[in-house]
LUMBALUM-153825 format. One record per residue (C-alpha): x, y, z; residue in three letters; chain; residue number from 0. Coordinates in nm, 4 decimals, decimal comma. Example, Ala and Ser with C-alpha at 12.3 -4.5 7.8 and 13.67 -1.06 7.14 Angstrom:
<site><x>1,2300</x><y>-0,4500</y><z>0,7800</z><code>ALA</code><unit>A</unit><pos>0</pos></site>
<site><x>1,3670</x><y>-0,1060</y><z>0,7140</z><code>SER</code><unit>A</unit><pos>1</pos></site>
end
This chain:
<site><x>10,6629</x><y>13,5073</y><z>19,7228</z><code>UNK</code><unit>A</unit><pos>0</pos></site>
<site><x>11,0326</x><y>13,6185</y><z>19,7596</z><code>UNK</code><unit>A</unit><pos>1</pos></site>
<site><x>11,3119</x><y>13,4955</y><z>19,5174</z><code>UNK</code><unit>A</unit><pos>2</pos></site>
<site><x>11,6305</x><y>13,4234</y><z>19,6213</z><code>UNK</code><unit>A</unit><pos>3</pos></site>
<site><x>11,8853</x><y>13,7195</y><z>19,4832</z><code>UNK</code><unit>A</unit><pos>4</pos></site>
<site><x>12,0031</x><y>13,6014</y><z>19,1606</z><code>UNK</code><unit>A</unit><pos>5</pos></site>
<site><x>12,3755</x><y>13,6826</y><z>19,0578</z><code>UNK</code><unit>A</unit><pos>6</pos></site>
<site><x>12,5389</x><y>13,5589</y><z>18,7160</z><code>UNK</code><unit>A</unit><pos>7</pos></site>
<site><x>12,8017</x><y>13,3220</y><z>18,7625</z><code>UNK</code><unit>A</unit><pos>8</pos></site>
<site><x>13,1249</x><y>13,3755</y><z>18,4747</z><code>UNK</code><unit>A</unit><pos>9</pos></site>
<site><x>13,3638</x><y>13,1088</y><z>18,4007</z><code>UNK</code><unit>A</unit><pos>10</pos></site>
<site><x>13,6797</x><y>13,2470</y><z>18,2624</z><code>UNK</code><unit>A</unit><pos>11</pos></site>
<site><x>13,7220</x><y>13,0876</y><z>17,9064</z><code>UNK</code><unit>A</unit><pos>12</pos></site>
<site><x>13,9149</x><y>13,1008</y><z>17,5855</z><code>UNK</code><unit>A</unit><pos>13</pos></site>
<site><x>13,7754</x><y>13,0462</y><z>17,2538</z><code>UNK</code><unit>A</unit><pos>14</pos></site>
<site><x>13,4604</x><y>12,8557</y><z>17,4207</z><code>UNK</code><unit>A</unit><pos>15</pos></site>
<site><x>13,7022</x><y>12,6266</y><z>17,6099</z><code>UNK</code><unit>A</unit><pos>16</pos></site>
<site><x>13,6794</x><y>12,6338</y><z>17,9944</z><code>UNK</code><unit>A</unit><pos>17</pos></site>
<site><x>13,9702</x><y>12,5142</y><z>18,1998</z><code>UNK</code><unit>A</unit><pos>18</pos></site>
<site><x>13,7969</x><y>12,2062</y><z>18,3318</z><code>UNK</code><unit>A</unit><pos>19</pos></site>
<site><x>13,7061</x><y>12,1361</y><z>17,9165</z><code>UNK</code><unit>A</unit><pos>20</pos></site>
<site><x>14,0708</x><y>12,2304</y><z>17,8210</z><code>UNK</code><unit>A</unit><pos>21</pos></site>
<site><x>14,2036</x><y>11,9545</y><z>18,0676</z><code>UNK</code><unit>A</unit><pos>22</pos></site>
<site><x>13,9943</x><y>11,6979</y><z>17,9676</z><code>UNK</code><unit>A</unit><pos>23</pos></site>
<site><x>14,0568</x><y>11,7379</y><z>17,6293</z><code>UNK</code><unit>A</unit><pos>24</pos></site>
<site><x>14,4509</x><y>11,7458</y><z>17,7058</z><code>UNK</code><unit>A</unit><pos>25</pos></site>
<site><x>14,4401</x><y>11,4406</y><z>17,8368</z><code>UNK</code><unit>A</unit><pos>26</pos></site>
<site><x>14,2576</x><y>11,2738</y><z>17,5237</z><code>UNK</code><unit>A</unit><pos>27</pos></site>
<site><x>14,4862</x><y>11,4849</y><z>17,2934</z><code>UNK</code><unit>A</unit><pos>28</pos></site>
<site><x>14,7905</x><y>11,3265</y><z>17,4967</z><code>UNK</code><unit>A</unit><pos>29</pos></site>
<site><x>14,7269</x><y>10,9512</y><z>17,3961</z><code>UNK</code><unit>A</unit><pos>30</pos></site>
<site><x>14,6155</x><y>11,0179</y><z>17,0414</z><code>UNK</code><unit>A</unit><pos>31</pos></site>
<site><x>14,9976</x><y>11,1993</y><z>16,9880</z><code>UNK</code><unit>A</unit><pos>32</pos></site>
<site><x>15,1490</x><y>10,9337</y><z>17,2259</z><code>UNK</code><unit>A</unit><pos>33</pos></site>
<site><x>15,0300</x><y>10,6685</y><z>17,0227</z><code>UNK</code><unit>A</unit><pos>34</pos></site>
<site><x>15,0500</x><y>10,8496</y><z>16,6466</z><code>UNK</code><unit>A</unit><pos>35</pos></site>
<site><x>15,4168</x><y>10,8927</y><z>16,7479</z><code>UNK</code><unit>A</unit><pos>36</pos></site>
<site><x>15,4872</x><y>10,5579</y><z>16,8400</z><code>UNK</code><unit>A</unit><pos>37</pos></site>
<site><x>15,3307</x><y>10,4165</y><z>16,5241</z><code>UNK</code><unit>A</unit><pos>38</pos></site>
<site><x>15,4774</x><y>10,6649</y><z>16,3268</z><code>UNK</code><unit>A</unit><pos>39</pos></site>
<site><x>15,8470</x><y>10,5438</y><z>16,4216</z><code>UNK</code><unit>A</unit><pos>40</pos></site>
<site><x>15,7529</x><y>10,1871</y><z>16,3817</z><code>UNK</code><unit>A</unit><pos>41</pos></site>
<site><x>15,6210</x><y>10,2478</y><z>16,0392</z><code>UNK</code><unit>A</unit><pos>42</pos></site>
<site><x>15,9308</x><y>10,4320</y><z>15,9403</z><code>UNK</code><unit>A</unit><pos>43</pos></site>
<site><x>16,1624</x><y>10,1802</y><z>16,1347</z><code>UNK</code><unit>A</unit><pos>44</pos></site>
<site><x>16,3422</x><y>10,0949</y><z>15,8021</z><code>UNK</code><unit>A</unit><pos>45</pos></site>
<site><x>16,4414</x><y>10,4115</y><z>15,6675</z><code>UNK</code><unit>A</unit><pos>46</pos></site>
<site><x>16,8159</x><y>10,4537</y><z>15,7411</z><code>UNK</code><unit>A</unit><pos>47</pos></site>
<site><x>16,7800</x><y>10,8107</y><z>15,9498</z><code>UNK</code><unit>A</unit><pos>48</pos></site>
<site><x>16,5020</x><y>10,6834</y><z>16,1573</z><code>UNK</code><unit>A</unit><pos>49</pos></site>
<site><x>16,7134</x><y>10,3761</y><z>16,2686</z><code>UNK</code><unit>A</unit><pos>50</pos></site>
<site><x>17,0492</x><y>10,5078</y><z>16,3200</z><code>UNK</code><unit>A</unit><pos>51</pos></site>
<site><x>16,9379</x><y>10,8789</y><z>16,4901</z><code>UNK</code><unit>A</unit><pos>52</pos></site>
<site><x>16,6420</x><y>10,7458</y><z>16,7129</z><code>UNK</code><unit>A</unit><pos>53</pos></site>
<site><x>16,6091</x><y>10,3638</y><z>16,7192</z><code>UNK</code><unit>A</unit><pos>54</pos></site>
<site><x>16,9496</x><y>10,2113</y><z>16,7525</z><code>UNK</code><unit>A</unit><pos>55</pos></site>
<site><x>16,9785</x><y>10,4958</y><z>17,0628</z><code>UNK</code><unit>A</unit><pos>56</pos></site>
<site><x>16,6818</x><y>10,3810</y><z>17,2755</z><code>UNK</code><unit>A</unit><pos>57</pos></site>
<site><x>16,7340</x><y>10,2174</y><z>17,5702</z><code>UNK</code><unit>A</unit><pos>58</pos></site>
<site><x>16,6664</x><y>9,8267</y><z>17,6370</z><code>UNK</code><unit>A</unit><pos>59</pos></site>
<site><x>16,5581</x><y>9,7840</y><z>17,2870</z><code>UNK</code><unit>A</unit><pos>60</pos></site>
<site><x>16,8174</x><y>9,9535</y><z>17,0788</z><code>UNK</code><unit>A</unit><pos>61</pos></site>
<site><x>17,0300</x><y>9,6339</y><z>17,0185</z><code>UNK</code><unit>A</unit><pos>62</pos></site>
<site><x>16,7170</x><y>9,5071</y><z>16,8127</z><code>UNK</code><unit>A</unit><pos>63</pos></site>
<site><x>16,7986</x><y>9,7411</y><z>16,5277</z><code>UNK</code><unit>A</unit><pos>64</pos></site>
<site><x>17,1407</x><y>9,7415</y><z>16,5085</z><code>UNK</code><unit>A</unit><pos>65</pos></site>
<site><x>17,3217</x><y>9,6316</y><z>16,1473</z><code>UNK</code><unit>A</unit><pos>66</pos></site>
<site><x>17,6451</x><y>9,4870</y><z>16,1614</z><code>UNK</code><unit>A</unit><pos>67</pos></site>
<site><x>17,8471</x><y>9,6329</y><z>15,8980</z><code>UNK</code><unit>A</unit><pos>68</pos></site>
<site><x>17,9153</x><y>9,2998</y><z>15,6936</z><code>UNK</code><unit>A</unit><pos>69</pos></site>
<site><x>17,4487</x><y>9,2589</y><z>15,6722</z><code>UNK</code><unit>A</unit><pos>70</pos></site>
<site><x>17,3971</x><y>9,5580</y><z>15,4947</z><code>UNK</code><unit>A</unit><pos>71</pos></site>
end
């Protein structure tokens, strides 16, 4: 009986982490920030810096946190 020739294969990879692995995780490591930043500026949205430097500047939905001077 005659084997077929047997040759290792080697996948390039960091740390354990292939490049297909490291992709998939990326995307999955995407959302989680995506959505830990979003909720983190929404659960600051009343300190003073937060709203004047980022949410008063965004577009379409900046008006929504604007203070007129007289409502402080």
């Amino acid at each position: 009986m005659a084997y077929p020739p047997v040759s290792p294969k080697f996948r390039a990879n960091v740390g354990g982490y292939s490049a297909e692995s490291a992709l998939r995780w990326a995307g999955t490591s995407a959302r989680w920030g995506a959505f830990a930043g979003v909720a983190g500026v929404f659960l600051f949205s009343q300190v003073p810096i937060i709203k004047e430097r980022i949410l008063q500047k965004t577009p379409f939905l900046g008006w929504y946190w604007k203070v007129e001077e007289g409502k402080k």
